[in-house]
C-alpha positions as CSV (number, residue, x, y, z in Angstrom):
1,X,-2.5,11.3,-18.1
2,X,-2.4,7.8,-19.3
3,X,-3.3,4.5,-18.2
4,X,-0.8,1.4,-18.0
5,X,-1.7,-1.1,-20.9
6,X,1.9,-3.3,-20.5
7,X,5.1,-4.2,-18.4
8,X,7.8,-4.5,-19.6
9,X,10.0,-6.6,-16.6
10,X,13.7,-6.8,-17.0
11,X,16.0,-8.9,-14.8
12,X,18.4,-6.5,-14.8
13,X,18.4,-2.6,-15.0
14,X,14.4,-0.3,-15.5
15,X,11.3,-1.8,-16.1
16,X,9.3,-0.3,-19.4
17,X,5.4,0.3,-19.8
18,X,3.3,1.0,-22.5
19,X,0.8,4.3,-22.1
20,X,-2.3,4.9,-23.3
21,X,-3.2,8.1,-22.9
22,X,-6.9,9.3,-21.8
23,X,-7.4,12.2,-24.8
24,X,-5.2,10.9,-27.2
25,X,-6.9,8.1,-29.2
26,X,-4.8,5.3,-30.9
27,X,-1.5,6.7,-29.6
28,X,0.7,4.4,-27.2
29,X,4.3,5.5,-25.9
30,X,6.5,3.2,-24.3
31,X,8.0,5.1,-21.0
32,X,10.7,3.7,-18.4
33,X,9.9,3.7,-15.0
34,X,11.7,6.1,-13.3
35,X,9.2,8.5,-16.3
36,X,6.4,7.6,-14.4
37,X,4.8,9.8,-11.3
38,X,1.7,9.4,-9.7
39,X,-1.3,11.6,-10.4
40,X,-0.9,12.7,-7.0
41,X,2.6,13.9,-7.3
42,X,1.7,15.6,-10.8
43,X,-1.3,17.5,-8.9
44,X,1.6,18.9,-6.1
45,X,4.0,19.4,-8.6
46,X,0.9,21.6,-10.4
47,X,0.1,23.1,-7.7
48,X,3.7,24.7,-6.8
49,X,4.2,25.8,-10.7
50,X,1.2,28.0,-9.9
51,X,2.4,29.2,-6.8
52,X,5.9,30.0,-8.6
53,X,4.0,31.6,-11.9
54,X,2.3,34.2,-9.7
55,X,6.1,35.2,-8.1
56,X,7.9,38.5,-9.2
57,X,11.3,38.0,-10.7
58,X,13.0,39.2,-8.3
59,X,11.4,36.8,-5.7
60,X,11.9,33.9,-7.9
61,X,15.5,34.9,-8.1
62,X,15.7,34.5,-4.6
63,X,13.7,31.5,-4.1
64,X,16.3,29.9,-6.8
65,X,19.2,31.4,-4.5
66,X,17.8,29.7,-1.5
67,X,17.0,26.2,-2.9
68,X,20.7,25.9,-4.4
69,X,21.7,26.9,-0.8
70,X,19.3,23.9,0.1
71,X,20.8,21.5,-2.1
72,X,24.0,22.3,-1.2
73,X,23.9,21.9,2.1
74,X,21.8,18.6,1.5
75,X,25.3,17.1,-0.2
């Protein structure tokens, strides 16, 4: 997690930030954008890692199976 510190605006094409980050002292990284998710998204995102750690193989086979099939048929 990291905290905004600059803004980089282009006219054309990504904007660029630089990140501070909240346990890393003295370190900035400069990010585009589209590299950016809320803490909110990062907390669901968590969330369903844990959900798919606690799968066997064989149902996260099947769960892989089924969200290809998704995205297929999304397109």
């Amino acid at each position: 997690m990291a905290t905004i510190v600059e803004h980089y605006a282009t006219p054309e094409g990504e904007d660029g930030y630089s990140l501070e980050g909240f346990d890393v002292v003295t370190v900035t990284i400069e990010v585009a954008a589209s590299q950016i998710i809320s803490i909110a998204q990062w907390q669901q995102e968590e969330m369903l890692l844990a959900k798919l750690r606690q799968l066997s193989e064989a149902k996260r086979s099947q769960l892989e199976d089924y969200l290809d099939f998704l995205l297929q048929k999304k397109n």
